[in-house]
NULOVO-253475 format. One line per field, with one value per residue: residue in one letter; residue number from 1; y, x, z of N, C-alpha, C, O, CB in turn. Coordinates in nm, 3 decimals. Glycine has a CB too. Layout:
<atoms>
resn <- [a, ...]
resi <- [NUM, ...]
ny <- [Y, ...]
nx <- [X, ...]
nz <- [Z, ...]
cay <- [Y, ...]
cax <- [X, ...]
caz <- [Z, ...]
cy <- [Y, ...]
cx <- [X, ...]
cz <- [Z, ...]
oy <- [Y, ...]
ox <- [X, ...]
oz <- [Z, ...]
cby <- [Y, ...]
cbx <- [X, ...]
cbz <- [Z, ...]
</atoms>
This chain:
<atoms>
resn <- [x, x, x, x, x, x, x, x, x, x, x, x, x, x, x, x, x, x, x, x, x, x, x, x, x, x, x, x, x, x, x, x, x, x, x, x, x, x, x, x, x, x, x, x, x, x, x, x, x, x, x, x, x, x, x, x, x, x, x, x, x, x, x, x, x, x, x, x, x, x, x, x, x, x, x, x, x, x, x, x, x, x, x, x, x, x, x, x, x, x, x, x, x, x, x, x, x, x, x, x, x, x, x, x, x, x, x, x, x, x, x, x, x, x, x, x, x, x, x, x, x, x, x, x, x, x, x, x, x, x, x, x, x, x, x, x, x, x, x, x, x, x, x, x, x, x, x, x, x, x, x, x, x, x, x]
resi <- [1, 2, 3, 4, 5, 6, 7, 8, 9, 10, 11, 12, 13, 14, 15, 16, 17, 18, 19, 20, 21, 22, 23, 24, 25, 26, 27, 28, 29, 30, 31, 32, 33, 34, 35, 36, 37, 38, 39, 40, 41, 42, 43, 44, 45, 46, 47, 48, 49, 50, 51, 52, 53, 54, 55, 56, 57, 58, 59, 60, 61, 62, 63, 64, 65, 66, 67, 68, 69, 70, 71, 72, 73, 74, 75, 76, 77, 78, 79, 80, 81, 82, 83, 84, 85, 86, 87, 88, 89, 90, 91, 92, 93, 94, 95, 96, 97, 98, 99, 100, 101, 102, 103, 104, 105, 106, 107, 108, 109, 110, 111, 112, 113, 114, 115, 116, 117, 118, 119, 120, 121, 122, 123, 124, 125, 126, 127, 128, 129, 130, 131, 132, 133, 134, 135, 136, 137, 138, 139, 140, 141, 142, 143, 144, 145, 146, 147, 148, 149, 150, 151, 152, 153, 154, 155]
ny <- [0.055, 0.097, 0.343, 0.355, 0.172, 0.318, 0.507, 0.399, 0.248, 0.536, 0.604, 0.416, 0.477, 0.717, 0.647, 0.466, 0.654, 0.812, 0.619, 0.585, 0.774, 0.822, 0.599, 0.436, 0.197, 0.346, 0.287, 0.342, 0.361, 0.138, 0.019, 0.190, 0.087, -0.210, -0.104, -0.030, -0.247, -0.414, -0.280, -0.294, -0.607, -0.667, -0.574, -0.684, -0.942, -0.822, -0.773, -1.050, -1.150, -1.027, -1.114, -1.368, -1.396, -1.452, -1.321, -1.217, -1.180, -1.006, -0.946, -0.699, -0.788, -1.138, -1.190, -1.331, -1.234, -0.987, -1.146, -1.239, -1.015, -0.882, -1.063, -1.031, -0.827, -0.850, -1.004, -0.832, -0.631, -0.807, -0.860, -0.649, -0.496, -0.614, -0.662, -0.768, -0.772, -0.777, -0.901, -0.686, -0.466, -0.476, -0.582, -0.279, -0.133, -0.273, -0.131, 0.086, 0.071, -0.003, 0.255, 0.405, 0.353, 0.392, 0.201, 0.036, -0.222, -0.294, -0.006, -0.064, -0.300, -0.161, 0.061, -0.095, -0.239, -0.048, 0.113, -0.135, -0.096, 0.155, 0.098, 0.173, 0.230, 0.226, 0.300, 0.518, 0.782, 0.705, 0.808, 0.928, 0.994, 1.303, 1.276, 1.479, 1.539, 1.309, 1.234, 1.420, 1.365, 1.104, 1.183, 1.323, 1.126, 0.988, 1.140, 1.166, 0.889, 0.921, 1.151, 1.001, 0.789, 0.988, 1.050, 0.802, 0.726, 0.895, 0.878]
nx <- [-1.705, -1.923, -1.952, -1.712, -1.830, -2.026, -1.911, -1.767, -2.015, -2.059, -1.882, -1.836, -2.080, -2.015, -1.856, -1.972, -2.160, -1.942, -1.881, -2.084, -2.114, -1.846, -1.840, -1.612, -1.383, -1.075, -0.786, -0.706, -0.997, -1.066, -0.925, -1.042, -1.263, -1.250, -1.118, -1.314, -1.503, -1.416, -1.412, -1.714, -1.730, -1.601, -1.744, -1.973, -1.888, -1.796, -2.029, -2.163, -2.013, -2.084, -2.286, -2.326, -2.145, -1.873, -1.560, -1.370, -1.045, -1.026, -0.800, -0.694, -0.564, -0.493, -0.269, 0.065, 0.289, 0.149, 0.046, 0.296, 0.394, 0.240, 0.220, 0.478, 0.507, 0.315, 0.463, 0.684, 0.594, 0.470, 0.734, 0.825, 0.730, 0.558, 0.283, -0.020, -0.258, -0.577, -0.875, -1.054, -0.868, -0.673, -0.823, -0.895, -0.611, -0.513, -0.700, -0.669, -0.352, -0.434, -0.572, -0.350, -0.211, -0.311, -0.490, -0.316, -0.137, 0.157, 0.276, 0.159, 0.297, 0.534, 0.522, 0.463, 0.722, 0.893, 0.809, 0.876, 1.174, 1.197, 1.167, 0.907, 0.551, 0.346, 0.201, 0.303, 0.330, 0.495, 0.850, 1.019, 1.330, 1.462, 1.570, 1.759, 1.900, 1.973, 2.125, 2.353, 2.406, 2.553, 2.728, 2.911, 3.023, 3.133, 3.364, 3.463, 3.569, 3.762, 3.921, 4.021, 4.184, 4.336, 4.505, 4.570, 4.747, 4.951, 5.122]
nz <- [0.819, 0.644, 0.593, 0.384, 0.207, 0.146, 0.008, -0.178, -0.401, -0.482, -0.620, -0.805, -0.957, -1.057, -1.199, -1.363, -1.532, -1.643, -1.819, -1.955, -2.125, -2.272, -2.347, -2.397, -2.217, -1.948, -1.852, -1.652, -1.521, -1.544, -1.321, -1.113, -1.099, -1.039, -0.774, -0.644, -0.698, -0.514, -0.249, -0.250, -0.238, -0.024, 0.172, 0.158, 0.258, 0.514, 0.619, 0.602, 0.752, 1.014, 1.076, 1.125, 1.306, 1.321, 1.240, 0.973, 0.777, 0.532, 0.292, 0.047, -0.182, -0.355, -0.425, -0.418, -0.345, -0.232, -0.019, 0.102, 0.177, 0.369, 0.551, 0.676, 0.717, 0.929, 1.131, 1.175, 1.334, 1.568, 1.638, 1.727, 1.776, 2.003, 1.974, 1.870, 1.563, 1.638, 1.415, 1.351, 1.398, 1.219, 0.971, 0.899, 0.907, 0.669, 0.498, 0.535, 0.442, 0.183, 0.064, 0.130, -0.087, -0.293, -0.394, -0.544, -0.582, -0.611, -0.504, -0.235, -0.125, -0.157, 0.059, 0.232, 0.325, 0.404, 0.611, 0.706, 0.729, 0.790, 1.063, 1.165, 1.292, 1.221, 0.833, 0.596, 0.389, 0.053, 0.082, -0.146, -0.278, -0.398, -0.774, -0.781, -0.589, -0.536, -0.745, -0.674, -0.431, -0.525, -0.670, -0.504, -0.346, -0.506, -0.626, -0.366, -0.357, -0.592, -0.462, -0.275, -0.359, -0.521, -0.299, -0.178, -0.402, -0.374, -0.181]
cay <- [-0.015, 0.134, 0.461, 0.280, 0.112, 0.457, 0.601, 0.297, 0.250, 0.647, 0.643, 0.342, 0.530, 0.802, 0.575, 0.418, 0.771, 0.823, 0.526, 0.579, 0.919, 0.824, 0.477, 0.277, 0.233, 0.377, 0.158, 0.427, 0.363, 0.002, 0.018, 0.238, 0.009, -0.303, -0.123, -0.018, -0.337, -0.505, -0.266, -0.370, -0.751, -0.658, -0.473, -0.803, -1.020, -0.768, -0.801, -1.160, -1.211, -0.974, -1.132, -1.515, -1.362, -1.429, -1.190, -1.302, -1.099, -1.041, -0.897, -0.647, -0.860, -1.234, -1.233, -1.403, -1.141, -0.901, -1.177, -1.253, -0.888, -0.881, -1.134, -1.005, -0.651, -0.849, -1.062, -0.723, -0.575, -0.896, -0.865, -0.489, -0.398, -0.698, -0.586, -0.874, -0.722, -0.817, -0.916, -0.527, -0.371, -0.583, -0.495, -0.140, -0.113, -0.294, -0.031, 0.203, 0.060, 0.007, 0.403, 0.489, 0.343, 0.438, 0.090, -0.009, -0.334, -0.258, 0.059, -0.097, -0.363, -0.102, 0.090, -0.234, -0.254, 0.143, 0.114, -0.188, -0.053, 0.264, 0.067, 0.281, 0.107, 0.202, 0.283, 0.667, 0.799, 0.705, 0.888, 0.933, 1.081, 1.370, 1.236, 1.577, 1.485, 1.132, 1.267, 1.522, 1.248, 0.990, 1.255, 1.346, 0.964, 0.957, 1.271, 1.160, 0.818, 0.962, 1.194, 0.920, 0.725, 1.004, 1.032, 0.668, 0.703, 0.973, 0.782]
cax <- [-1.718, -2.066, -1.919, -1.668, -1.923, -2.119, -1.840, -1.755, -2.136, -2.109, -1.765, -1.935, -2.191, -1.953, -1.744, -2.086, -2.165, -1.828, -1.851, -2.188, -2.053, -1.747, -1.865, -1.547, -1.288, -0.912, -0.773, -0.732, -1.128, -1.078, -0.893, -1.132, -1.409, -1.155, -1.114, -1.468, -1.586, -1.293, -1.484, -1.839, -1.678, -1.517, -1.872, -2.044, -1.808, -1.814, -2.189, -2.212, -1.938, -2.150, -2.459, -2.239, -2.061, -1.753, -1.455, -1.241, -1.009, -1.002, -0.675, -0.717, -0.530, -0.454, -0.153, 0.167, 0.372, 0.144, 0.059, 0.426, 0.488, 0.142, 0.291, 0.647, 0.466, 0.244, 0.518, 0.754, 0.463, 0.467, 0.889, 0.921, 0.637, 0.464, 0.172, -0.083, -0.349, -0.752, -0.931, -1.075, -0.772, -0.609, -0.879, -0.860, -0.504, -0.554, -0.823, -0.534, -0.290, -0.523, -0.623, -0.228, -0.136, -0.388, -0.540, -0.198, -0.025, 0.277, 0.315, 0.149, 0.436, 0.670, 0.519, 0.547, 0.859, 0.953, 0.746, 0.983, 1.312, 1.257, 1.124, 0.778, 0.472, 0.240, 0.190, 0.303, 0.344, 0.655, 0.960, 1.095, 1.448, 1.456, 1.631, 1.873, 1.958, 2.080, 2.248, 2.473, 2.485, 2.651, 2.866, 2.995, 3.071, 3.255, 3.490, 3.553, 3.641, 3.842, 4.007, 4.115, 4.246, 4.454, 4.563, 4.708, 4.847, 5.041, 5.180]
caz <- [0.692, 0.612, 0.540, 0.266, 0.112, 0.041, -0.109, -0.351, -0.438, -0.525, -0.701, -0.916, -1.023, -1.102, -1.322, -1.506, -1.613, -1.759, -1.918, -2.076, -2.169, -2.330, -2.477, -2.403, -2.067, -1.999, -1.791, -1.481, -1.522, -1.484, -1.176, -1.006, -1.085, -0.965, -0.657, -0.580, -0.669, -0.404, -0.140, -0.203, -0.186, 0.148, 0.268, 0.170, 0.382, 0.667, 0.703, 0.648, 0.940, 1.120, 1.074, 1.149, 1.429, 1.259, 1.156, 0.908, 0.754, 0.378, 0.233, -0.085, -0.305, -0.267, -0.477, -0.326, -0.328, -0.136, 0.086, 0.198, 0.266, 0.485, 0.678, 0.684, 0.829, 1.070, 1.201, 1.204, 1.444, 1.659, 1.698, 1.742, 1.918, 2.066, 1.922, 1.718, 1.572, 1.640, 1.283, 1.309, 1.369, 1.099, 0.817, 0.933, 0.859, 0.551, 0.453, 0.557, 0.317, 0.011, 0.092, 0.120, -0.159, -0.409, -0.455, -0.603, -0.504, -0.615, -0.411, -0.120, -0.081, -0.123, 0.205, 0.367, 0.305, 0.384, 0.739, 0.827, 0.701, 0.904, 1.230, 1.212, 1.379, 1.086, 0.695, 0.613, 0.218, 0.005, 0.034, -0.266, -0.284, -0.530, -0.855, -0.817, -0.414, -0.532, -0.822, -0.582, -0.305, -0.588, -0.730, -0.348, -0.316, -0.653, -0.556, -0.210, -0.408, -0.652, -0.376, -0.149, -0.459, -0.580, -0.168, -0.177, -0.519, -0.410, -0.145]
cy <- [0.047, 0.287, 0.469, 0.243, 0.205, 0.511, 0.502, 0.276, 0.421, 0.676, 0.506, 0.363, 0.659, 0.814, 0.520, 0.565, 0.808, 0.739, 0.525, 0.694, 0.951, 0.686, 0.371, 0.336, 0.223, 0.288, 0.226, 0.407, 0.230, -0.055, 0.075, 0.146, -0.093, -0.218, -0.085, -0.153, -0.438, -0.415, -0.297, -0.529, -0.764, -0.641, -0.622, -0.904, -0.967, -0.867, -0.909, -1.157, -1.151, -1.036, -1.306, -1.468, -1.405, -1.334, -1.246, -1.198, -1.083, -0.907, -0.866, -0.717, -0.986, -1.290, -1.305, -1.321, -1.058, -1.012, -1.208, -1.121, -0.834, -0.967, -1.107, -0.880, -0.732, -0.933, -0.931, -0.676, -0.640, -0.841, -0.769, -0.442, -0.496, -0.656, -0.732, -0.783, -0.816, -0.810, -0.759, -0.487, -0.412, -0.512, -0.363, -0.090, -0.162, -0.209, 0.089, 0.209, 0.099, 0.214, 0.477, 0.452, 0.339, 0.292, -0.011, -0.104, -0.291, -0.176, 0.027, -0.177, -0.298, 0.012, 0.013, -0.228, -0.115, 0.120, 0.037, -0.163, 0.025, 0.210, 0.123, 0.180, 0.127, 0.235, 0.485, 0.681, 0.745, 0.779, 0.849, 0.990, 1.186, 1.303, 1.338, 1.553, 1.366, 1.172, 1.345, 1.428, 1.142, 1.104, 1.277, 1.177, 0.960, 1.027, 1.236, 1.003, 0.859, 1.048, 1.128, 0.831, 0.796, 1.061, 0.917, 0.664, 0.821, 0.977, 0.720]
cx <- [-1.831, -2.042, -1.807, -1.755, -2.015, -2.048, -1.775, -1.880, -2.106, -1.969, -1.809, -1.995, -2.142, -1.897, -1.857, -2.117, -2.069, -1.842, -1.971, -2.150, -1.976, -1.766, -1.742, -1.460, -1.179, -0.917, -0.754, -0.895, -1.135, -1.039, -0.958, -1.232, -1.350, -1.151, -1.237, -1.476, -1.531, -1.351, -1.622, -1.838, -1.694, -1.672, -1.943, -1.981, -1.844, -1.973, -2.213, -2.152, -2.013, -2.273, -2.448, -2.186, -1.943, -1.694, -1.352, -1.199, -0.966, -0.897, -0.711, -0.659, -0.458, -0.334, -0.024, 0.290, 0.340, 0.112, 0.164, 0.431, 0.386, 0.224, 0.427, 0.631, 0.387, 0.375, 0.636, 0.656, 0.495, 0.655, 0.911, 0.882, 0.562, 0.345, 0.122, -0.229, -0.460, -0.791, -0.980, -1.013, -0.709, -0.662, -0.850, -0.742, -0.498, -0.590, -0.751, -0.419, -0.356, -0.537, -0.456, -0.169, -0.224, -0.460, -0.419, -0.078, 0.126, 0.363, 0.267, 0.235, 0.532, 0.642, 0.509, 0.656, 0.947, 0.957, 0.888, 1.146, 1.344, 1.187, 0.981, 0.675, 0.400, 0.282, 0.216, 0.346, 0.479, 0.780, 1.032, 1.233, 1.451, 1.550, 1.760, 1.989, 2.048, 2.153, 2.378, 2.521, 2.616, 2.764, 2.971, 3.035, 3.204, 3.380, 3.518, 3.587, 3.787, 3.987, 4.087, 4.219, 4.370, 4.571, 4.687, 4.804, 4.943, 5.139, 5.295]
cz <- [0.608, 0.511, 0.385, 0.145, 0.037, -0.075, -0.227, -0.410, -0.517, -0.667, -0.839, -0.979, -1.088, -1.252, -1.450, -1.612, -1.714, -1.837, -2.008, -2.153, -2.316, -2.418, -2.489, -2.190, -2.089, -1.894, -1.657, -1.460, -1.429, -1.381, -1.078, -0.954, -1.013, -0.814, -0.577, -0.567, -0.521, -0.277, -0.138, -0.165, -0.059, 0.248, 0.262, 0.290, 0.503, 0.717, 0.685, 0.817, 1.068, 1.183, 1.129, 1.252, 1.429, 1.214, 1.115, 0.807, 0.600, 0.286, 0.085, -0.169, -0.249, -0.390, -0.406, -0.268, -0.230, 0.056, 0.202, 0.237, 0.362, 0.605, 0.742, 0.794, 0.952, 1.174, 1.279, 1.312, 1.526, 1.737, 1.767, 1.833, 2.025, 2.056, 1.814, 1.665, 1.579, 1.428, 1.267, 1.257, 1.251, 0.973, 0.822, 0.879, 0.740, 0.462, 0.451, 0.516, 0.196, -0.004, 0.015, -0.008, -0.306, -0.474, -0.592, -0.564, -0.518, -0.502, -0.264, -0.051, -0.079, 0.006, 0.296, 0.376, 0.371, 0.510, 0.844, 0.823, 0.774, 1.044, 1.256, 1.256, 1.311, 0.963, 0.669, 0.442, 0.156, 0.052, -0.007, -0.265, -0.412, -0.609, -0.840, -0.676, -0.455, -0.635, -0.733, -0.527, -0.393, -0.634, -0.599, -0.340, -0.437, -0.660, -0.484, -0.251, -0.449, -0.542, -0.273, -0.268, -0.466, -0.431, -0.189, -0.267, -0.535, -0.273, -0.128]
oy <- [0.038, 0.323, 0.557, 0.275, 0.193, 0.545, 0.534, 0.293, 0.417, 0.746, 0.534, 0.294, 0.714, 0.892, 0.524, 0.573, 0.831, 0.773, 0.475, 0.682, 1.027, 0.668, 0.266, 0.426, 0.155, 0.226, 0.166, 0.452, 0.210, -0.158, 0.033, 0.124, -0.088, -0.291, -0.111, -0.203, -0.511, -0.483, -0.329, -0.579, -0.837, -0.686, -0.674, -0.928, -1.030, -0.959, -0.932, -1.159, -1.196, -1.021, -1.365, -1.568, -1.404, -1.252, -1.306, -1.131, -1.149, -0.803, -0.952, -0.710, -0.984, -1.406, -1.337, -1.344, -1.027, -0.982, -1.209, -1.105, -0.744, -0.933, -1.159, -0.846, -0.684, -0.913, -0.930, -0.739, -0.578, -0.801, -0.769, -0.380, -0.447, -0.603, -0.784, -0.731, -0.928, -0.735, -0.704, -0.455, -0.316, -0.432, -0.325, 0.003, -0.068, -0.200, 0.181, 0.314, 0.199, 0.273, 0.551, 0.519, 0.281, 0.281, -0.088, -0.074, -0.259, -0.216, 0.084, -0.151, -0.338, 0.054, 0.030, -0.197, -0.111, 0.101, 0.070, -0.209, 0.027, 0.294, 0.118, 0.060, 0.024, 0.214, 0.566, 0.583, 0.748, 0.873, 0.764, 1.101, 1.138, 1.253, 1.293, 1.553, 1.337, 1.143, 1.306, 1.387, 1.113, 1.084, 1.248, 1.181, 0.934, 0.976, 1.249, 0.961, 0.845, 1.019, 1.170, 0.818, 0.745, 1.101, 0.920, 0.619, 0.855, 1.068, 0.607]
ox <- [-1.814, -2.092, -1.814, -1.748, -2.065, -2.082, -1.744, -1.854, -2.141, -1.972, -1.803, -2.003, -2.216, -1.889, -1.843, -2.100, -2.091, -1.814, -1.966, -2.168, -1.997, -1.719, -1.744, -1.469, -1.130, -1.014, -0.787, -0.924, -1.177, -1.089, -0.947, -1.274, -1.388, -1.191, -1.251, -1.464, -1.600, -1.340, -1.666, -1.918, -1.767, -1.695, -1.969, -2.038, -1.906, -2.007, -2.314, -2.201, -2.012, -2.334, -2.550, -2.188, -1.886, -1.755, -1.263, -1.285, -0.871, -0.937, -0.747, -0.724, -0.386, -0.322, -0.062, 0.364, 0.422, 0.135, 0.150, 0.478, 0.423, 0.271, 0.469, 0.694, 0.393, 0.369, 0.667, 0.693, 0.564, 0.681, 0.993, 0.927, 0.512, 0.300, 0.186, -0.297, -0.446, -0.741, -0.941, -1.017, -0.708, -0.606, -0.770, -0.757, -0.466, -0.532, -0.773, -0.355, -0.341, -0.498, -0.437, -0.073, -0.187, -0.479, -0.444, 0.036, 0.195, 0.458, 0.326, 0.262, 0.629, 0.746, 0.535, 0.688, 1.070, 1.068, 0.954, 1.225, 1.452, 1.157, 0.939, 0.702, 0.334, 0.402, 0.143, 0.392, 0.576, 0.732, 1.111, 1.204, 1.441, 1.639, 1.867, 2.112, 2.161, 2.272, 2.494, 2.636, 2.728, 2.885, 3.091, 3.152, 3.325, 3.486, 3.640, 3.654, 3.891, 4.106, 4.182, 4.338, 4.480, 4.686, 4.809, 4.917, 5.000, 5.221, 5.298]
oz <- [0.487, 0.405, 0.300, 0.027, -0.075, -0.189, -0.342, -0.530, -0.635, -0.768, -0.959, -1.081, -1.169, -1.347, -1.572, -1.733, -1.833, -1.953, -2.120, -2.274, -2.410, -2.531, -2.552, -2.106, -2.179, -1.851, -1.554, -1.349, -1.316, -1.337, -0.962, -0.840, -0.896, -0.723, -0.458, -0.455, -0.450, -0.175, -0.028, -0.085, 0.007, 0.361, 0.371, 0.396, 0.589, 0.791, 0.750, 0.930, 1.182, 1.289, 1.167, 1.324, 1.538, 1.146, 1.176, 0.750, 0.556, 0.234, 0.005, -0.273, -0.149, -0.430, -0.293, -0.172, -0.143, 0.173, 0.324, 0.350, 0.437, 0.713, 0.845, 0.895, 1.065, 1.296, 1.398, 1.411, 1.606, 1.850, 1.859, 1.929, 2.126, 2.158, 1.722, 1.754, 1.531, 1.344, 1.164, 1.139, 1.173, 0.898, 0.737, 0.799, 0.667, 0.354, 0.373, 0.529, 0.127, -0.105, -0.082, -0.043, -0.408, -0.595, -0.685, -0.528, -0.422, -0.435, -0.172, 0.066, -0.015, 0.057, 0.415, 0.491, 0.371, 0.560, 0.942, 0.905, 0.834, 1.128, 1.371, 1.258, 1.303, 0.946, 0.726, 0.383, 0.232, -0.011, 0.034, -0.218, -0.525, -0.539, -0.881, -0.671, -0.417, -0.620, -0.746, -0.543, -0.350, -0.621, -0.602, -0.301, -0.436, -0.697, -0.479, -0.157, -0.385, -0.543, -0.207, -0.238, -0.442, -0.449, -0.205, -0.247, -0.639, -0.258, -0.079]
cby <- [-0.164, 0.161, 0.529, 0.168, 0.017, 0.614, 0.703, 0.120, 0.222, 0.770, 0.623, 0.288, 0.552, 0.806, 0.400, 0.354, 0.865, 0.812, 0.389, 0.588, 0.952, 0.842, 0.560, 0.238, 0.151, 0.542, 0.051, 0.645, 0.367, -0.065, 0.060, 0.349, -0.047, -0.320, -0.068, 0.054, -0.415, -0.477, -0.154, -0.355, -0.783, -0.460, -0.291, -0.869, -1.011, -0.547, -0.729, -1.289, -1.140, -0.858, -1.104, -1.579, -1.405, -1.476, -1.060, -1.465, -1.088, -1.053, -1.007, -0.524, -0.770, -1.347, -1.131, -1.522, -1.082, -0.779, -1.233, -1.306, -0.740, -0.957, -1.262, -0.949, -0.484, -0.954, -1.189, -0.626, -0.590, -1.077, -0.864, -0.369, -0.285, -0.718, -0.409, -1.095, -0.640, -0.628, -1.042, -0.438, -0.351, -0.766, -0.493, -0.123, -0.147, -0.355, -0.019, 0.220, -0.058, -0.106, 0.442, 0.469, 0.238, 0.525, 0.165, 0.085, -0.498, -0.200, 0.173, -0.135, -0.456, -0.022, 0.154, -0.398, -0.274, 0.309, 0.011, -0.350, -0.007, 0.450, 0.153, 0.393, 0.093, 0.278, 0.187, 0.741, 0.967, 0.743, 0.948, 1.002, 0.985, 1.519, 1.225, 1.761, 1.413, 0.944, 1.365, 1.644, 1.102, 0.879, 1.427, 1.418, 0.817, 1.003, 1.405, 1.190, 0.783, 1.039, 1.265, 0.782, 0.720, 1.124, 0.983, 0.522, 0.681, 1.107, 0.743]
cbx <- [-1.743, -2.166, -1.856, -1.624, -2.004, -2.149, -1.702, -1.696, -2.259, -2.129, -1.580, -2.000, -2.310, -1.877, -1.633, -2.286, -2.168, -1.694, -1.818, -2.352, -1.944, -1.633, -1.874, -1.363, -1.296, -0.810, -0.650, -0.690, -1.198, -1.043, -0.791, -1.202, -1.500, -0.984, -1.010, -1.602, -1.601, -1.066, -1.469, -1.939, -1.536, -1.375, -1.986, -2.043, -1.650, -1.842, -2.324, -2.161, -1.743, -2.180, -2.556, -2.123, -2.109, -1.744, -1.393, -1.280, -0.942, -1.183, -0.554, -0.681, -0.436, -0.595, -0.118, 0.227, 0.392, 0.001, 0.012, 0.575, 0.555, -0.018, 0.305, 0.742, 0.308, 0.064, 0.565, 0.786, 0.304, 0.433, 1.000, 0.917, 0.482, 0.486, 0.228, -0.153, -0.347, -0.880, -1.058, -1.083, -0.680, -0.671, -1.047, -0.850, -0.419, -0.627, -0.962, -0.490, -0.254, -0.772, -0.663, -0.125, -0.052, -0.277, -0.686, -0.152, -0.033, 0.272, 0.292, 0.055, 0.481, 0.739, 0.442, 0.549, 0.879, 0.848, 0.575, 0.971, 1.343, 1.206, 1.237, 0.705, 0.428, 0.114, 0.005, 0.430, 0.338, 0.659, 1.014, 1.025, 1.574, 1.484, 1.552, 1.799, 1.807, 1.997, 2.197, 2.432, 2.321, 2.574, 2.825, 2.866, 2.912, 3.196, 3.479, 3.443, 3.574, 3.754, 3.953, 3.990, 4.170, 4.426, 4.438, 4.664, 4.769, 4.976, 5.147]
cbz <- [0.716, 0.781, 0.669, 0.312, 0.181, 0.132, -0.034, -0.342, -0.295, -0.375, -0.589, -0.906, -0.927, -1.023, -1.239, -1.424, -1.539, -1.728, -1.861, -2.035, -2.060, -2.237, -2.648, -2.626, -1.942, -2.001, -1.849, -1.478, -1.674, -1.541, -1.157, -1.051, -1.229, -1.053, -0.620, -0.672, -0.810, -0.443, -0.102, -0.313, -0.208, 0.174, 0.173, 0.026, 0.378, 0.667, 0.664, 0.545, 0.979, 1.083, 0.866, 1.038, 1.545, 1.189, 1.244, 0.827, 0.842, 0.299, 0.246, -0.107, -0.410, -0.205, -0.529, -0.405, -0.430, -0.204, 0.067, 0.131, 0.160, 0.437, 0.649, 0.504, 0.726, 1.060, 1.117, 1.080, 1.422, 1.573, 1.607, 1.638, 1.844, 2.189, 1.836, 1.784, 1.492, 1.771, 1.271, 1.376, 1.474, 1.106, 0.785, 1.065, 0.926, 0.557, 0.557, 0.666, 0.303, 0.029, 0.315, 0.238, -0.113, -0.526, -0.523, -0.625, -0.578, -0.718, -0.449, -0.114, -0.145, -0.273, 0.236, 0.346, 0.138, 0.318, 0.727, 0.833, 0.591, 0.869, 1.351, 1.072, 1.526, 1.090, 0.643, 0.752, 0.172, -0.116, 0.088, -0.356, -0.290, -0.527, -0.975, -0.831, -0.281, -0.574, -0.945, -0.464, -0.229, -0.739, -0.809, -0.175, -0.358, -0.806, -0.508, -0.018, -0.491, -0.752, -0.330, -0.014, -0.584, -0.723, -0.057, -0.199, -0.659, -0.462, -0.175]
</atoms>
């Protein structure tokens, strides 16, 4: 956690500069700072719980959406693998979403979602289908339509 917390403290101080620099904020600015500030949060928590001898586990965004598909991936874990995670391991992977998915809910529910579609036991990049692959693939569908069509209708 310690090692997190350096590098949002330093990427903070990165972003103030720009911003004294430039005199206003883009909004890729404002998300940096949003997700720094969501790891000095986290770093604060840690070290209370540390310092309480509590570990409680605080989820990058407590929207409803990402929280159902947290739970949808931890319960997928429990089914597949018999696997629960510990509050560590838990944030950890957390810390290993937020990371994979660029501090971007959006795309972080959609590598939830990826992980349990293909059965995988963790969080691995998008794959995207090239736009030219799915164009061929639908056209091969639409021909071997069309070709069975004009099969029966000739029949």
């Amino acid at each position: 956690m310690i090692p997190q917390y350096v590098k949002a403290v330093g990427q903070l101080q990165e972003l103030f500069q720009e911003l004294a620099a430039e005199g206003k904020i883009s909004a890729r600015q404002a998300g940096r700072f949003d997700h720094s500030q969501k790891i000095l949060v986290n770093f604060h928590s840690w070290l209370r719980s540390e310092f309480d001898g509590n570990t409680k586990v605080e989820l990058p965004w407590e929207d409803d959406r990402f929280v159902e598909a947290w739970t949808l991936w931890t319960n997928f874990k429990k089914e597949q693998f018999q696997f629960s995670y510990k509050p560590i391991s838990e944030q950890g992977a957390l810390k290993d979403l937020t990371d994979l998915s660029e501090g971007n809910m959006e795309k972080a529910i959609e590598i939830i979602h990826q992980s349990i579609k293909k059965g995988w036991k963790g969080f691995f990049e998008l794959k995207v289908q090239n736009a030219i692959t799915k164009k061929l693939v639908d056209q091969r569908q639409i021909d071997y339509k069309q070709q069975l069509m004009n099969r029966l209708g000739a029949e």
